[in-house]
C-alpha positions as CSV (number, residue, x, y, z in Angstrom):
1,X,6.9,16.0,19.3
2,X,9.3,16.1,22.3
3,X,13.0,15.9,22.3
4,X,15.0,13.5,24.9
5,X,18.4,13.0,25.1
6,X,19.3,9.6,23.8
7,X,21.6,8.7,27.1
8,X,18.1,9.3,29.0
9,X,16.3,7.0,27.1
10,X,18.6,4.4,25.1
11,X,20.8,1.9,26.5
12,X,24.4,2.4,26.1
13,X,25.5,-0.3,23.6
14,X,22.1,0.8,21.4
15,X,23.3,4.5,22.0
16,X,27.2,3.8,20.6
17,X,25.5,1.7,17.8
18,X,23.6,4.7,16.7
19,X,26.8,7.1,17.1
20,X,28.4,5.0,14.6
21,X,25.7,6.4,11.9
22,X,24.8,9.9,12.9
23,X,26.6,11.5,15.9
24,X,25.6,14.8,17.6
25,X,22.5,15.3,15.4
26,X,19.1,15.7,16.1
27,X,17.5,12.1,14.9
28,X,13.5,11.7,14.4
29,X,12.7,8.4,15.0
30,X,8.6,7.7,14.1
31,X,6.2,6.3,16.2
32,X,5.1,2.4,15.6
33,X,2.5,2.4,12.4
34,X,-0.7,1.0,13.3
35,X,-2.0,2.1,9.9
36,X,-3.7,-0.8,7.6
37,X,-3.7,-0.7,4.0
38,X,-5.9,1.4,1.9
39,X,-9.4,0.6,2.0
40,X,-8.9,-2.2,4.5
41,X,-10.7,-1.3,7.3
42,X,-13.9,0.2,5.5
43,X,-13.9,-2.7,3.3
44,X,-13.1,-0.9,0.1
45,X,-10.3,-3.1,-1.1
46,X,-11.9,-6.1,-1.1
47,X,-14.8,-4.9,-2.6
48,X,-12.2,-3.8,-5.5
49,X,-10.7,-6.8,-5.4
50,X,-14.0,-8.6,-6.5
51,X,-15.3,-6.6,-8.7
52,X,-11.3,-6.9,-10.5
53,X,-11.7,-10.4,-10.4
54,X,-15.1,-10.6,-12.2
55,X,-13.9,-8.4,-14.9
56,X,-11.0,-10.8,-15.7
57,X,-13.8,-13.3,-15.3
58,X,-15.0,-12.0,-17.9
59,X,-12.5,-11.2,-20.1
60,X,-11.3,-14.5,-20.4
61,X,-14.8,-15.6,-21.0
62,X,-15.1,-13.2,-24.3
63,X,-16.4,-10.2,-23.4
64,X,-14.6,-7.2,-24.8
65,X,-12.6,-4.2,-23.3
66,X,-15.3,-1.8,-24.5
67,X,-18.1,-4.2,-23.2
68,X,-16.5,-4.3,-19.7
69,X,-16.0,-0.6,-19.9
70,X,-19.6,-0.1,-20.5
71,X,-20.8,-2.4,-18.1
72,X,-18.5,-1.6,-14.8
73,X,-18.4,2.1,-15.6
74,X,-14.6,2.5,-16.1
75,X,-12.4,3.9,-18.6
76,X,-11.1,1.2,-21.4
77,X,-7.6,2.1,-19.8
78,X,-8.5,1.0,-16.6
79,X,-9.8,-2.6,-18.1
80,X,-6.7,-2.7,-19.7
81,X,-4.6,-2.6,-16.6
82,X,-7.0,-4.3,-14.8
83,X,-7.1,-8.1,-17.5
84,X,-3.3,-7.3,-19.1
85,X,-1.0,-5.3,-16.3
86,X,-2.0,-7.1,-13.1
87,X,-1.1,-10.2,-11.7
88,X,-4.2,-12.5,-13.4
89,X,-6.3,-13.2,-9.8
């Protein structure tokens, strides 16, 4: 990380705009986020996704929160949150 002098870099009216909030202080301001959402660009997410939507599938269907623990490998809590504390998909 560098350091420039904002009158080098900023134009005036965005430099006296700025002076009204912070003024003589050193001021980090980040780069532009490229970043994607977790598991997005391996795939991960949707593949989550899916497999959340077949559970409530199957919930609503009759199968139990032990039985869908059982079969998808994940804690009865999990199922829980997964048919109950998320937005039905």
């Amino acid at each position: 990380m560098d350091y420039k002098n904002g009158t080098e870099v900023l134009p005036a009216h965005l430099l006296k705009e700025i002076q009204k909030y912070i003024e003589g202080s050193l001021i980090y301001i980040p780069k532009k986020s490229t970043r994607v959402g977790w598991g997005q660009a391996s795939g991960a997410r949707r593949i989550i996704d899916q497999r959340n939507q077949t559970i409530v599938k199957l919930f609503k269907q009759g199968d139990s929160i032990t039985e869908l623990s059982e079969k998808f490998h994940l804690g009865e809590e999990t199922i829980k949150k997964i048919v109950y504390g998320r937005k039905q998909l």
